[in-house]
C-alpha positions in Angstrom: 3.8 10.6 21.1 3.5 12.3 17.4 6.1 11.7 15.4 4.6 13.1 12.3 1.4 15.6 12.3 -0.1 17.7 9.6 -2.5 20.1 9.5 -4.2 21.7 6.2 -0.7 20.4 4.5 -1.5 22.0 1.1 1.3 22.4 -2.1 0.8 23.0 -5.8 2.6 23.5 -8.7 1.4 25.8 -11.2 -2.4 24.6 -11.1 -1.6 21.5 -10.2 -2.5 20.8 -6.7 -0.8 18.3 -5.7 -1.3 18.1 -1.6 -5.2 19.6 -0.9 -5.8 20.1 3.1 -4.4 16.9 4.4 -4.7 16.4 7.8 -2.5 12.9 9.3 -0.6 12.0 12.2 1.8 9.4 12.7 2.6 8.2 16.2 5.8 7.1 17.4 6.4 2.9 16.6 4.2 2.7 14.1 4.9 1.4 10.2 2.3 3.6 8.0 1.8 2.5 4.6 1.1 5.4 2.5 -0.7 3.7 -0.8 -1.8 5.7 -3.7 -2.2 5.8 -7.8 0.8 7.5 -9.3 0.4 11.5 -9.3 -1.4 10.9 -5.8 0.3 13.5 -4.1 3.0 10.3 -2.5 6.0 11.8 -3.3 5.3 15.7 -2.5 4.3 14.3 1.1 7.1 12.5 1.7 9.5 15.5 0.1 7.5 17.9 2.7 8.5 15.6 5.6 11.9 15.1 4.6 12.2 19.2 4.2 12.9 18.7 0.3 10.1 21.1 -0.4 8.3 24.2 0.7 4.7 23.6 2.0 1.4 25.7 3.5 -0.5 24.4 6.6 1.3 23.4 9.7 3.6 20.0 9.3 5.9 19.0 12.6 8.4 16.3 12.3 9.7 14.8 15.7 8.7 18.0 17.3 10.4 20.2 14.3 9.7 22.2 11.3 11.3 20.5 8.6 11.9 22.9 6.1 13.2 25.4 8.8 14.9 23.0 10.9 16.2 20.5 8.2 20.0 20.4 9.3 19.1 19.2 12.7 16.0 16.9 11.9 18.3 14.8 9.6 20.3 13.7 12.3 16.8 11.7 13.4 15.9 10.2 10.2 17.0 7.7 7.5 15.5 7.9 4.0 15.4 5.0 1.1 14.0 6.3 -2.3 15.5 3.6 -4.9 18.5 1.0 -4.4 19.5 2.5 -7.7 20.9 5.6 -5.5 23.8 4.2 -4.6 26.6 5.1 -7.0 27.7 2.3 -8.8 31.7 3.3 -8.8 31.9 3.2 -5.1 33.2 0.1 -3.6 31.2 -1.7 0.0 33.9 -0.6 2.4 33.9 3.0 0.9 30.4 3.4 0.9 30.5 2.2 5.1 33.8 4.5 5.3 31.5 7.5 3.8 28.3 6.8 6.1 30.6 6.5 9.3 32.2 9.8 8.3 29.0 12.0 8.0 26.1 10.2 10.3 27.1 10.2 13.7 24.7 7.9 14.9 26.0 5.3 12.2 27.0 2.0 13.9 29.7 0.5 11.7 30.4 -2.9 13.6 26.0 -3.0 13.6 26.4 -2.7 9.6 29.1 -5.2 9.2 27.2 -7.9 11.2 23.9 -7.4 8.8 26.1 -7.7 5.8 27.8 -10.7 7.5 24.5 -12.4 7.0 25.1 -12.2 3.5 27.6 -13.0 0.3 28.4 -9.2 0.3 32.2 -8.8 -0.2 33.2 -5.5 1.4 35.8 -5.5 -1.6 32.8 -5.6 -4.8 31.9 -2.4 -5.6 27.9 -1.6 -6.1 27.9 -2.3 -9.8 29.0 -6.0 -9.9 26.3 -6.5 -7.1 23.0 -7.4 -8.3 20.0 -5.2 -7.3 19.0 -7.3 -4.7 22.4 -7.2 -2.8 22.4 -3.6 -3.3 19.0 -3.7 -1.4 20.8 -5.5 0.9 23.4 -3.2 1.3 21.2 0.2 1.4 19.2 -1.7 4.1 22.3 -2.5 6.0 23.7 1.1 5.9 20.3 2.6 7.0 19.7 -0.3 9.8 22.7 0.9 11.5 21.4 4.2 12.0 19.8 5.2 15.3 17.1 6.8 13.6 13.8 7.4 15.2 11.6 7.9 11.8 12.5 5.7 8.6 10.6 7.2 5.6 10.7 4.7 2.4 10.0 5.5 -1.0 9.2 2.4 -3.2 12.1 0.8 -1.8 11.5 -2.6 -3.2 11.0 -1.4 -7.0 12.6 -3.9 -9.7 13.6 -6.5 -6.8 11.7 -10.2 -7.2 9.7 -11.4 -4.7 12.6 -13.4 -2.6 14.5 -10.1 -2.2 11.6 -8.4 -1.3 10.4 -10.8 1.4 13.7 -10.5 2.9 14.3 -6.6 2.9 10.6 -6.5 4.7 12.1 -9.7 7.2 15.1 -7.4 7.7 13.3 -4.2 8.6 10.7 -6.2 11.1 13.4 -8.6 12.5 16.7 -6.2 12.6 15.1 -3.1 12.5 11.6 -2.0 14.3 11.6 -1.9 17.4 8.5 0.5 19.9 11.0 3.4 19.8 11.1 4.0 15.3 8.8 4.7 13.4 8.4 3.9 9.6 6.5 5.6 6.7 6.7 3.7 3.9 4.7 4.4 0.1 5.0 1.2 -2.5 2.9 -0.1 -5.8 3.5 -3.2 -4.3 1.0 -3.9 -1.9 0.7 -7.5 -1.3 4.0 -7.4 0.2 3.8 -5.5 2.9 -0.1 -6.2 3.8 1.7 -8.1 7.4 4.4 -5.1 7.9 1.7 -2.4 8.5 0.2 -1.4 11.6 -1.6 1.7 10.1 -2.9 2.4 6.6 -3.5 5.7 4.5 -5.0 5.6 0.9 -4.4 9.6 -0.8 -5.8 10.5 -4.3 -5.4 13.5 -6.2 -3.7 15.2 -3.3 -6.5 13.9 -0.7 -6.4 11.4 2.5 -9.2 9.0 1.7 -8.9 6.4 4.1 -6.9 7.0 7.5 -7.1 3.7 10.0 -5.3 1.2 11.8 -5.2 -2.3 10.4 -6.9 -3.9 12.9 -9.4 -1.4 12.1 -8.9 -2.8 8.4 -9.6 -6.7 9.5 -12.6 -5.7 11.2 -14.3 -3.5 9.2 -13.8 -4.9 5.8 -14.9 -8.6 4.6 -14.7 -10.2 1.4 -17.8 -12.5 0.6 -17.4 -15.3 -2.1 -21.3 -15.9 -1.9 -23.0 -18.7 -2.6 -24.9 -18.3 -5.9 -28.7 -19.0 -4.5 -28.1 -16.1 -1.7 -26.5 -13.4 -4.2 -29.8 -11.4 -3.9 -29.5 -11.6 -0.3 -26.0 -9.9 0.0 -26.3 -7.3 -2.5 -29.4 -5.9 0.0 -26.8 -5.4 2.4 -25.3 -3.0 0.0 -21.4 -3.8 -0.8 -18.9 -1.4 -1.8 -17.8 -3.5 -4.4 -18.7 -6.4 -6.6 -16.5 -8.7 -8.8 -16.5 -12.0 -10.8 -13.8 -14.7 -9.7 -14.3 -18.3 -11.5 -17.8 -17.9 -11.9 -18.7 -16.4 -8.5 -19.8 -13.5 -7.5 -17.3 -12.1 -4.7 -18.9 -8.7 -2.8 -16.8 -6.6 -0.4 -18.6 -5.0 2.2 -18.0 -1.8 4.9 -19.4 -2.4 8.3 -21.3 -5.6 8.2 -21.2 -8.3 11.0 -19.2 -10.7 9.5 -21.2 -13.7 11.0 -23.7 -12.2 9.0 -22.0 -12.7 6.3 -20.5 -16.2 7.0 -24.1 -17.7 6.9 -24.2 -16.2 2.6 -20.6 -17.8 1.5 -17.2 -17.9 2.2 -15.8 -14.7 3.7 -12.3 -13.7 4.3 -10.2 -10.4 5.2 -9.7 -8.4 1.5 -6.5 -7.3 0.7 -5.0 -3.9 0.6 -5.2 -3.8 -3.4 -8.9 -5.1 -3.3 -10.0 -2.6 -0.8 -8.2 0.4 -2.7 -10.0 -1.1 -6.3 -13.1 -0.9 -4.4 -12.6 2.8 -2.7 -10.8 4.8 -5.9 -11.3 2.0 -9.0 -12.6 4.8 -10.6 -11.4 7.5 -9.4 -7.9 6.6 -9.9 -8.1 5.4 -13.2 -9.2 1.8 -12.6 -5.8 2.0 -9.6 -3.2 2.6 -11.8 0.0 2.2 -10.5 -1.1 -0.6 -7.5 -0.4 -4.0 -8.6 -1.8 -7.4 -6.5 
């Protein structure tokens, strides 16, 4: 079942474009990682399926048109932009008071268990938590909405790498089930490389890569070759080339990788490397992606 499906999805500002005929679909339990330089056209996506903006081309959310039907797609949907959302006056046990009094598929004893699982005191109000309990809080408010479509915008930004190995451990553990969905956009790849199960690369308002990730682990090897057979694996043409500690490493699109096992040492790239390799240039040298 589609949860999300575009066609010709097109938006500009001025003469910016900033969405140019992109065509997607999302099915229905799937976690889509929506990777792009900034100015990529992310953020105008996302706004389009959350009904935040006016669009051309055909978009359907969960069967809906989101800027017409906004009122009643919300009630099927939970979005995180930025921790840094949550006002800083409000106290924990206001903020689960506020969601329980406008979502009415918020599950307030569901909330309190997550946040039992950490040194949250219901009591503290948001700004005498650091930023990685208020991730912990967001995600705990969101978790215990029956939502079928989770849409996340960068929601790991500022947090170090504990907190944001445990907000993905949360969402997979606590969260995901066959029945949501997730669409998530972040600079920080490497993190969520084992949360995916589908991944989209969009520059300059374009889809440029659309597949699953198993289609990812077997189309796309990494070669560290072995210096006396470079020659060899460039004629089998790689995408990319780089140096690593005096080695040559060559990325490659569709070659058998027991072909390439017998040049080097080959492994699955990651999400950063492939998107150097696909829009390096394109994106000025992937600005905006970290590894």
């Amino acid at each position: 079942m589609s949860v999300i499906e575009a066609r010709g999805l097109r938006k500009s500002f001025g003469a910016t474009i900033a969405l140019n005929d992109v065509n997607l679909r999302v099915d229905e339990g799937r976690i889509l990682g929506l990777i792009g330089p900034n100015g990529a056209g992310k953020s105008t996506a996302l706004n389009a399926i959350l009904g935040l903006t006016e669009y051309q081309g055909e978009l359907r959310v969960l069967g809906r048109d989101p800027w017409m039907e906004r009122d009643q797609l919300m009630r099927d949907i939970c979005f995180i932009s930025d921790v840094a959302v949550l006002p800083r006056w409000i106290r924990v046990s206001q903020a689960l008071d506020y969601v329980a009094g406008v979502h009415p598929r918020f599950d307030r004893s569901k909330a309190e268990g997550f946040l039992a699982k950490t040194d949250i005191h219901r009591a503290s109000r948001v700004r005498e938590l650091s930023k990685g309990m208020v991730a912990q809080l967001h995600l705990a408010l969101v978790m215990a909405i029956d939502a079928r479509l989770l849409v996340l915008d960068e929601p790991t930004l500022g947090l170090d790498i504990l907190y944001r190995k445990q907000f993905y451990d949360s969402l997979l553990n606590d969260y995901f089930d066959r029945t949501r969905t997730i669409l998530l956009t972040t600079h920080q790849v490497e993190d969520v490389q084992y949360v995916l199960t589908d991944l989209m690369f969009i520059n300059r308002g374009r889809i440029v890569l659309d597949c699953s990730m198993e289609e990812f682990e077997s189309r796309y090897v990494e070669l560290t070759v072995n210096p006396a057979q470079l020659a060899t694996a460039r004629a089998l043409k790689p995408i990319r080339e780089r140096q690593a500690l005096g080695r040559s490493v060559l990325l490659f699109d569709h070659v058998e990788r027991q072909q390439l096992a017998a040049l080097g040492d080959v492994r699955t790239p990651s999400i950063s490397d492939l998107f150097v390799a696909l829009l390096g240039d394109k994106a000025g040298t992937a600005q905006g992606v970290t590894q």
